[in-house]
N, CA, C and O atoms as a printed pandas DataFrame, in Angstrom:
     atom_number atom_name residue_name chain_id  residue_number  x_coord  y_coord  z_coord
0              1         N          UNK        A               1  -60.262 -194.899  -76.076
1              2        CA          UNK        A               1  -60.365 -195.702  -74.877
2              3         C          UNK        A               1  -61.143 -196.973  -75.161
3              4         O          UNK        A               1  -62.019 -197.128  -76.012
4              5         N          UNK        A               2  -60.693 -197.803  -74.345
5              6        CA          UNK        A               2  -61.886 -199.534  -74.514
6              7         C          UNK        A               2  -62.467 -199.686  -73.203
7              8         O          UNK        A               2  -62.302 -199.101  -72.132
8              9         N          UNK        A               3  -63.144 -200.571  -73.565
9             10        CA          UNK        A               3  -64.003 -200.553  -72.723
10            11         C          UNK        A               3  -63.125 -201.332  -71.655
11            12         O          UNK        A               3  -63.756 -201.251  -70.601
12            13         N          UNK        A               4  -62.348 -201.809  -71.517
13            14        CA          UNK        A               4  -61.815 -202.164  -70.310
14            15         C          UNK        A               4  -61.209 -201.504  -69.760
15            16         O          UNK        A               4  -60.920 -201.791  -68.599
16            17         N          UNK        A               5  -60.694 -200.186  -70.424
17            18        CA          UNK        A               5  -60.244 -199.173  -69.726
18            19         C          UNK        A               5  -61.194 -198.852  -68.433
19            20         O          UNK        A               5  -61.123 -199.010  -67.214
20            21         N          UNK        A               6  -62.191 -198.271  -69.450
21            22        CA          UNK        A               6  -63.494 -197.752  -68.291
22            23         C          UNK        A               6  -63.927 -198.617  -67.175
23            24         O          UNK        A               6  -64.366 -198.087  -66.154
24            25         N          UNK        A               7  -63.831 -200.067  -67.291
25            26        CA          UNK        A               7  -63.975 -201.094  -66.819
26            27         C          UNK        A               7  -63.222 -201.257  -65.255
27            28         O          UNK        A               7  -63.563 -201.644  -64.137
28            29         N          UNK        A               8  -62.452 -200.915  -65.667
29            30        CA          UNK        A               8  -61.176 -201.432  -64.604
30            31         C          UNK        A               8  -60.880 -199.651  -64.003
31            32         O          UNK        A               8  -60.793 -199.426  -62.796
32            33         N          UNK        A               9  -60.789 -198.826  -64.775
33            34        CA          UNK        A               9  -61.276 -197.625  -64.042
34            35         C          UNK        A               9  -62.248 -196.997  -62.830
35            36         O          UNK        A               9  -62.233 -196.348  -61.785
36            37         N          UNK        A              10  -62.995 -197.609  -63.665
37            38        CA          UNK        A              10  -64.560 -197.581  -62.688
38            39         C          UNK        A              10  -64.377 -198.161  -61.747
39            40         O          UNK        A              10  -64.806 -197.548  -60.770
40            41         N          UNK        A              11  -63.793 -199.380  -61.439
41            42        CA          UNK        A              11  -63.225 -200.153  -60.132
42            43         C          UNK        A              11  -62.332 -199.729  -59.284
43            44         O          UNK        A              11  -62.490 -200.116  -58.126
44            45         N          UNK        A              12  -61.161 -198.840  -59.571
45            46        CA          UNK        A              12  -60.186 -197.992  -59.626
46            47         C          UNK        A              12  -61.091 -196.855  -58.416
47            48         O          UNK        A              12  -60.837 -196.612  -57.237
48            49         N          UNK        A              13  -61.689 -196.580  -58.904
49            50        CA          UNK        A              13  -62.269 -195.073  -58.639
50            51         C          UNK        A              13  -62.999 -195.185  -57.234
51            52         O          UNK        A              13  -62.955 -194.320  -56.359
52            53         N          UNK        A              14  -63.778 -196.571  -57.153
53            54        CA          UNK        A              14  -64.862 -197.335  -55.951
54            55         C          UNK        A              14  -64.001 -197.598  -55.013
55            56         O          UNK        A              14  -64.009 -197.129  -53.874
56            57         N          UNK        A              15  -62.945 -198.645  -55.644
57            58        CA          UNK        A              15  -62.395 -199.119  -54.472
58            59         C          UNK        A              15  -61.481 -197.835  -53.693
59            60         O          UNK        A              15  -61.116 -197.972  -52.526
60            61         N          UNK        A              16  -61.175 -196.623  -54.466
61            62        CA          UNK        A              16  -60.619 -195.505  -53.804
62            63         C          UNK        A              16  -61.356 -195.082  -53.197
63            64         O          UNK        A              16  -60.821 -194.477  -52.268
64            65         N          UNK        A              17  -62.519 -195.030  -53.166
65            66        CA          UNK        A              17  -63.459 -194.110  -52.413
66            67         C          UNK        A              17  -64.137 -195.112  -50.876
67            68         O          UNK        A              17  -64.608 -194.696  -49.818
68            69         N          UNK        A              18  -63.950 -196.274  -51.290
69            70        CA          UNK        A              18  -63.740 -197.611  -50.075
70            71         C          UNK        A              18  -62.546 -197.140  -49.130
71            72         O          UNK        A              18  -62.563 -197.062  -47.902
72            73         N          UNK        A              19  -61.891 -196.956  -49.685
73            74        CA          UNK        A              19  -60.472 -196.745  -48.751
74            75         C          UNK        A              19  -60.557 -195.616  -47.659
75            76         O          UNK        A              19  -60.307 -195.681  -46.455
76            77         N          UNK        A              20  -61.041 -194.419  -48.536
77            78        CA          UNK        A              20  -61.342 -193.107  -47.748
78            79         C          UNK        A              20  -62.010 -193.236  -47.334
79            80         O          UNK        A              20  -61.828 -192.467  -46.391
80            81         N          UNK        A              21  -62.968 -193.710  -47.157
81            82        CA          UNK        A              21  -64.181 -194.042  -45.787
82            83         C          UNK        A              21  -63.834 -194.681  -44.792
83            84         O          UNK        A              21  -64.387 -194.300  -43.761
84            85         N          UNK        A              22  -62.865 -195.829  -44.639
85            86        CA          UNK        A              22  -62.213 -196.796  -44.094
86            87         C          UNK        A              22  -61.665 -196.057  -42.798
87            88         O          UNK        A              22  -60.926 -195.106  -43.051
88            89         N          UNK        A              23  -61.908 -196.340  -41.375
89            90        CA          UNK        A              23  -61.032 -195.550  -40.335
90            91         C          UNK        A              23  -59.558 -196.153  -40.791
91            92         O          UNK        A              23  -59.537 -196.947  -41.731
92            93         N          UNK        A              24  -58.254 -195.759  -40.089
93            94        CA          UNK        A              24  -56.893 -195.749  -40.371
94            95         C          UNK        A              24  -56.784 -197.544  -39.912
95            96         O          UNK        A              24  -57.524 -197.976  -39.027
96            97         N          UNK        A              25  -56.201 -198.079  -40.332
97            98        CA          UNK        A              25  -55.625 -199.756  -40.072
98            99         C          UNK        A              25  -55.167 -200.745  -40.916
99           100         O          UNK        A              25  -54.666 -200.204  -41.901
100          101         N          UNK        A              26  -55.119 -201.734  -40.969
101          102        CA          UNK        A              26  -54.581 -202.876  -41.710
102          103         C          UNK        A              26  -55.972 -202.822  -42.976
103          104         O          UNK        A              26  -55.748 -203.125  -44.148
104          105         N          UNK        A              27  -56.989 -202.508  -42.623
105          106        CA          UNK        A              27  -58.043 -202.846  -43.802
106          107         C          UNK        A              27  -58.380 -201.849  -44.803
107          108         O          UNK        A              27  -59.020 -201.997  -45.844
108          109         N          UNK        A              28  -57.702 -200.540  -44.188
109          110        CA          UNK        A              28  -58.040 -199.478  -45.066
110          111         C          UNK        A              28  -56.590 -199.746  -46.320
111          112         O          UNK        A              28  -56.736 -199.766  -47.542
112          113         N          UNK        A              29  -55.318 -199.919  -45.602
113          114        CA          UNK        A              29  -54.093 -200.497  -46.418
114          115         C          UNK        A              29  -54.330 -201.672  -47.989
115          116         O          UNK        A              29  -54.133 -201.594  -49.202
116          117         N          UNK        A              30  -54.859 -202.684  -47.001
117          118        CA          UNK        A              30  -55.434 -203.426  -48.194
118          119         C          UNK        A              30  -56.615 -203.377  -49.288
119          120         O          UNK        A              30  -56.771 -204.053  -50.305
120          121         N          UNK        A              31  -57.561 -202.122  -48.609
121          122        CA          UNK        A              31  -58.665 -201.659  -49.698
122          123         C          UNK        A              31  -57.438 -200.604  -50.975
123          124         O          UNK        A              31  -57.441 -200.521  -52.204
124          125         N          UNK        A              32  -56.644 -200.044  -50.022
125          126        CA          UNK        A              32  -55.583 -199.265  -51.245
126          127         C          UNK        A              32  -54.954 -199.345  -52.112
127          128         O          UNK        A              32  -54.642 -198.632  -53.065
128          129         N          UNK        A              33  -54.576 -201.063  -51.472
129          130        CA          UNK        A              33  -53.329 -202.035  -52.414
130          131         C          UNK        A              33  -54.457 -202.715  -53.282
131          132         O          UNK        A              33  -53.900 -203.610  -53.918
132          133         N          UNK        A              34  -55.734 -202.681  -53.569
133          134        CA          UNK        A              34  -56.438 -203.242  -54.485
134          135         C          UNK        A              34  -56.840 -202.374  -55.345
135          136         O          UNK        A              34  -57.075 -202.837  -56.461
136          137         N          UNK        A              35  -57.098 -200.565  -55.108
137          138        CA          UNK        A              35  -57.176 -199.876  -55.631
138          139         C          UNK        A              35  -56.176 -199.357  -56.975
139          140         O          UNK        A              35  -56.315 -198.760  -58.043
140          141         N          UNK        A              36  -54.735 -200.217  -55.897
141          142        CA          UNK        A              36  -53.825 -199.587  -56.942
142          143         C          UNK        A              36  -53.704 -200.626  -57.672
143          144         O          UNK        A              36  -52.730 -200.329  -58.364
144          145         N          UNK        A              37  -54.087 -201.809  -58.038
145          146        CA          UNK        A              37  -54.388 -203.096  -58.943
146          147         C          UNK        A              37  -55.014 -202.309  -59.584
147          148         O          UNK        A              37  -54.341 -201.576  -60.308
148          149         N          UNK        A              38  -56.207 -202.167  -59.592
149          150        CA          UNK        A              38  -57.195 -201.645  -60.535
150          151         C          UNK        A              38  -56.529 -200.740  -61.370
151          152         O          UNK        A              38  -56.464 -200.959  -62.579
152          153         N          UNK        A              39  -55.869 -199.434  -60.701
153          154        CA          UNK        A              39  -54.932 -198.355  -61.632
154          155         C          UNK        A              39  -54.482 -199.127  -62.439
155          156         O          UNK        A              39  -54.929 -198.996  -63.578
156          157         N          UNK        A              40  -53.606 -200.051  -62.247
157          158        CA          UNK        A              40  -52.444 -200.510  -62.932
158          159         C          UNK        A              40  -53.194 -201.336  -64.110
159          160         O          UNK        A              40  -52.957 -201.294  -65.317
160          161         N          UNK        A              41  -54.273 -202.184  -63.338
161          162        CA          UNK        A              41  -54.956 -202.677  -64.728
162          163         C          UNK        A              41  -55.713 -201.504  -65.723
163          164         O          UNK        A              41  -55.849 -201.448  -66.946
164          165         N          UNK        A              42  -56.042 -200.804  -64.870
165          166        CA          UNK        A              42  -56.611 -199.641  -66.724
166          167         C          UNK        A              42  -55.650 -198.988  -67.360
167          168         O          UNK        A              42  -55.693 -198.856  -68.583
168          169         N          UNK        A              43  -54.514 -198.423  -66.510
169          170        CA          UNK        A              43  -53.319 -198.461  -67.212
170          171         C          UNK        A              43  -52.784 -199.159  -68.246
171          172         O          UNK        A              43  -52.366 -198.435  -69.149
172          173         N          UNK        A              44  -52.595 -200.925  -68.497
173          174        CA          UNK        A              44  -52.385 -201.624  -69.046
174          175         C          UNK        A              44  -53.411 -201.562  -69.916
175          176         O          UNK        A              44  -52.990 -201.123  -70.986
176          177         N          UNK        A              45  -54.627 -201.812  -69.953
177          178        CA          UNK        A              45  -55.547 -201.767  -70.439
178          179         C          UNK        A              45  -55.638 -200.784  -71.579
179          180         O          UNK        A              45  -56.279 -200.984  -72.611
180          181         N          UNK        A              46  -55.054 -199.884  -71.345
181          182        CA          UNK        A              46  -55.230 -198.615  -72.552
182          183         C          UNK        A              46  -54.409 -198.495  -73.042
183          184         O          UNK        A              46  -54.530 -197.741  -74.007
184          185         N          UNK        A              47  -53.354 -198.939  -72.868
185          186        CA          UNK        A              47  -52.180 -198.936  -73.718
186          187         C          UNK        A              47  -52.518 -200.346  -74.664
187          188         O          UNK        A              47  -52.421 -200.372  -75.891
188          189         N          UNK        A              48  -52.838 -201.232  -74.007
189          190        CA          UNK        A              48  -52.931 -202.537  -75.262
190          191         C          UNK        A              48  -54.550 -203.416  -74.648
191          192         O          UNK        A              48  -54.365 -204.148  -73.676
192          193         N          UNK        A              49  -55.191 -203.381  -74.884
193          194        CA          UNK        A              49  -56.363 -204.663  -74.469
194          195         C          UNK        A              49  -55.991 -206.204  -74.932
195          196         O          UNK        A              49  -55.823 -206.725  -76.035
196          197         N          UNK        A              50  -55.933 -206.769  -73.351
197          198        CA          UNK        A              50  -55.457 -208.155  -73.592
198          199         C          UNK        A              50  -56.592 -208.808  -72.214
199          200         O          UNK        A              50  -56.975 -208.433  -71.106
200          201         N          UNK        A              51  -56.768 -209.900  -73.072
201          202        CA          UNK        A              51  -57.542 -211.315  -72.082
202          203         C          UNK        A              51  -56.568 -211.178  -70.939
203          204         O          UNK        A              51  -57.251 -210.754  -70.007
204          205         N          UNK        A              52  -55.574 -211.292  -70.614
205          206        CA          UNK        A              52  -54.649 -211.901  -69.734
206          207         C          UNK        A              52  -55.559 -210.768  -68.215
207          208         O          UNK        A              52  -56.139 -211.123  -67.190
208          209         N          UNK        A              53  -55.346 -209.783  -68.636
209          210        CA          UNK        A              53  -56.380 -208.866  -67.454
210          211         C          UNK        A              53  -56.940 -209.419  -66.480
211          212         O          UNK        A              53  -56.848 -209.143  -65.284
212          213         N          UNK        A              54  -57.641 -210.362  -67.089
213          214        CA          UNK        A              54  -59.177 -211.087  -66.490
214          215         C          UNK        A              54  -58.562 -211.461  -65.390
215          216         O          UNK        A              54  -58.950 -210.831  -64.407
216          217         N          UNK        A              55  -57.628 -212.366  -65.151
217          218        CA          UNK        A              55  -56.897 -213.442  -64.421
218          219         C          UNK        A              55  -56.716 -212.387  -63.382
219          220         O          UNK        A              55  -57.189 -212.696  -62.289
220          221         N          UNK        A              56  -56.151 -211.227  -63.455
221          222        CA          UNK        A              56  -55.146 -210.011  -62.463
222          223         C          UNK        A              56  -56.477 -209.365  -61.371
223          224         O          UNK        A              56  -56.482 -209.090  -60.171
224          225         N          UNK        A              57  -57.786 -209.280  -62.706
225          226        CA          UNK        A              57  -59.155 -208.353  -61.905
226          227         C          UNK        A              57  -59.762 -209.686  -61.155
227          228         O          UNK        A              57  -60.257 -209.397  -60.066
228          229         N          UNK        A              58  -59.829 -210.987  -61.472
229          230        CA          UNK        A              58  -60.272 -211.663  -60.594
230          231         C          UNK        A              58  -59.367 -211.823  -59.375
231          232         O          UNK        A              58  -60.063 -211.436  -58.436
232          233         N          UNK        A              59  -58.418 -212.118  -59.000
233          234        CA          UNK        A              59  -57.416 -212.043  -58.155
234          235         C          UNK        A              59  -57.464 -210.658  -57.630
235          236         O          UNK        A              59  -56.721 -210.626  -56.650
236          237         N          UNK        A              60  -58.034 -209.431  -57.853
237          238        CA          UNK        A              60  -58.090 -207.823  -56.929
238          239         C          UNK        A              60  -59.677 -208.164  -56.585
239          240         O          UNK        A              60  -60.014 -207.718  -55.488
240          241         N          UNK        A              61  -60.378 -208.639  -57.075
241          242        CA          UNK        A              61  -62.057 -209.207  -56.780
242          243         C          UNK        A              61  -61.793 -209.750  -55.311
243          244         O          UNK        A              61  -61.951 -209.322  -54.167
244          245         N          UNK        A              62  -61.364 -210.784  -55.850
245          246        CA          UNK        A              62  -60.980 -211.878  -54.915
246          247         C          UNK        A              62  -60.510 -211.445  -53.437
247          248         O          UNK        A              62  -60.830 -212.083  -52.434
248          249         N          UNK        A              63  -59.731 -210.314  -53.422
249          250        CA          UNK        A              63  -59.111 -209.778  -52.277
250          251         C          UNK        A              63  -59.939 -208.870  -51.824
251          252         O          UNK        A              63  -59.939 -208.817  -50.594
252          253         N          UNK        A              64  -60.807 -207.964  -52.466
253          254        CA          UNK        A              64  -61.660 -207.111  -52.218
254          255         C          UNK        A              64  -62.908 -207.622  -51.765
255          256         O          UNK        A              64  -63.667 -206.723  -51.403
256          257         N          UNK        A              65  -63.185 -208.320  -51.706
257          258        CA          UNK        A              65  -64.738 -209.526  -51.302
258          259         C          UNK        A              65  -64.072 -209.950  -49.761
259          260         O          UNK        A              65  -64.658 -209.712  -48.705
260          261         N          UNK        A              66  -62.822 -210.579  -49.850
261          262        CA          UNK        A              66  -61.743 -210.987  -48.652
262          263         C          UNK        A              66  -62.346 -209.693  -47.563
263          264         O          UNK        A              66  -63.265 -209.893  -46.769
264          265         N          UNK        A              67  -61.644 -208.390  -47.712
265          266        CA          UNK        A              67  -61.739 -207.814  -47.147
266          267         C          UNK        A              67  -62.857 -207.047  -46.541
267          268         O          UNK        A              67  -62.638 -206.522  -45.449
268          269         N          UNK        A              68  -64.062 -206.901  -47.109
269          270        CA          UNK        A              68  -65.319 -206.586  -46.647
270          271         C          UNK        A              68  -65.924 -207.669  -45.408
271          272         O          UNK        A              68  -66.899 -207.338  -44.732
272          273         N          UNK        A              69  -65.267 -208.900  -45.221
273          274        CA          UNK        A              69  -65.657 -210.178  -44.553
274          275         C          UNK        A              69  -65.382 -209.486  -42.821
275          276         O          UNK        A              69  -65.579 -210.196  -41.835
């Protein structure tokens, strides 16, 4: 494993546990659809470690900061 696995995992795992706390609505949806970014980036992540990542986790950041507002 690399460390961006764990990286983007670990984010994976938070923002799931954001979601389940979340009562039912439009904000718990979009804490999910960032959760499943994160999957998909440690997914990618462990199969090959690439820079390009960065760009995908700032853009699920980005939406996840959005949504706490």
């Amino acid at each position: 494993m690399s460390d961006a696995y764990d990286y983007f995992r670990a984010h994976a795992i938070a923002a799931v546990r954001k979601a389940r706390a979340l009562p039912p609505g439009r904000t718990k949806q979009k804490q999910r659809a960032v959760a499943r970014v994160y999957h998909l980036l440690s997914r990618e992540a462990a199969l090959a470690p690439n820079i390009s990542h960065l760009d995908d986790f700032r853009a699920a950041r980005r939406l996840e900061l959005q949504i706490r507002r």
